[in-house]
C-alpha positions in Angstrom: 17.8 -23.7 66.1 15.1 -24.6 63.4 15.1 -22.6 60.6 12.4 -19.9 60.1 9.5 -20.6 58.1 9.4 -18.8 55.2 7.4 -16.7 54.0 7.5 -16.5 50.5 4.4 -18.1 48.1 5.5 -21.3 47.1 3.2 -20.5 44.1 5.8 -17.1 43.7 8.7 -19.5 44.0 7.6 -21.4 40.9 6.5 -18.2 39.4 10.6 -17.3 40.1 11.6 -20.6 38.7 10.0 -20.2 35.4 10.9 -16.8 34.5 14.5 -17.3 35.5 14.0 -20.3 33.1 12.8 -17.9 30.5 15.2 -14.8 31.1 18.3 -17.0 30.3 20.5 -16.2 28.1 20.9 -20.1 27.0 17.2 -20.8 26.8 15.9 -21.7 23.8 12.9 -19.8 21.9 9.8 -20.4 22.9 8.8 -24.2 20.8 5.3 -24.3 21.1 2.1 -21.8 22.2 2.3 -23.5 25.6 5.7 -21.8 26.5 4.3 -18.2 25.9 1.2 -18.9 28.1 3.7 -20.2 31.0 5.9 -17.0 30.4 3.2 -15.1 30.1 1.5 -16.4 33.8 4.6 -16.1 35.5 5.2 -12.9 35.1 1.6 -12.4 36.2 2.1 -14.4 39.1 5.4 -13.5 40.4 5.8 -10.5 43.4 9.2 -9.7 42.2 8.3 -6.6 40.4 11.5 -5.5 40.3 13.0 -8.2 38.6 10.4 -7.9 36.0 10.9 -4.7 35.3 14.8 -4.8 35.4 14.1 -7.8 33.0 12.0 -6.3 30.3 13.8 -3.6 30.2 17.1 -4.5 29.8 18.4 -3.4 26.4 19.1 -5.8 24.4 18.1 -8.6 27.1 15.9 -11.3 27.0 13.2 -10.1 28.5 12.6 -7.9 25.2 13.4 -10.8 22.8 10.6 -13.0 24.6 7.6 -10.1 24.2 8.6 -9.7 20.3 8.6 -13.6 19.9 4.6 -13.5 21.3 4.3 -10.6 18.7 5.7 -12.0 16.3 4.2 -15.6 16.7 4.1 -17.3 13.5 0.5 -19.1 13.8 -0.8 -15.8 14.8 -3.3 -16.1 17.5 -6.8 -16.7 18.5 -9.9 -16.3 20.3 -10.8 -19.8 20.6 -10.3 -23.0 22.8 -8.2 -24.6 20.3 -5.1 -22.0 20.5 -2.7 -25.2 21.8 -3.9 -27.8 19.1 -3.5 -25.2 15.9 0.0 -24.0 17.2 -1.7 -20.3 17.8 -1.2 -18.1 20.7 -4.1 -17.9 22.8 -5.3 -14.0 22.8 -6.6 -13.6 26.1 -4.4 -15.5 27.9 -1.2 -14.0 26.4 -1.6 -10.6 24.8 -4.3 -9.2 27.1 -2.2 -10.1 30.2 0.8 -8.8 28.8 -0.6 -5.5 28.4 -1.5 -4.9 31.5 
């Protein structure tokens, strides 16, 4: 028989994909203000709540060392357009996401 069509978001799937990316032990810090934003938008996007949750906050996980690298981002961060040309972390679409 054909196999039953899923159901799932594709957009969710990718959402999935990325954070799995992110939440991996072996991954490497984040290398640019791009990677925040994408971790950042995932998290926003995905419908796996649960595995968010479980994620961030997991003791000593990765999940926890991601949000303190936005916080502690080096550049700082901004209000502006330019957030990916001068390395900074775009404030409203990192931090204000995050927080809620």
């Amino acid at each position: 028989p054909p196999a039953a069509p899923s159901s799932r978001n594709p957009q969710d799937d990718k959402a999935a994909a990325t954070l799995f990316y992110f939440f991996k032990d072996s991954a490497p810090p984040f290398q640019d203000a791009r990677a925040p934003e994408q971790f950042v938008r995932a998290l926003c996007e995905t419908t796996d709540e649960a595995m968010v949750v479980a994620q961030l906050g997991k003791v000593g996980g990765r999940g926890i060392e991601r949000v303190s690298e936005i916080v502690n981002w080096p550049q700082g961060f901004t209000t502006g357009a330019d957030a990916e040309s001068n390395g900074r972390i775009s404030f409203q679409r990192v931090v204000v996401p995050l927080l809620l």
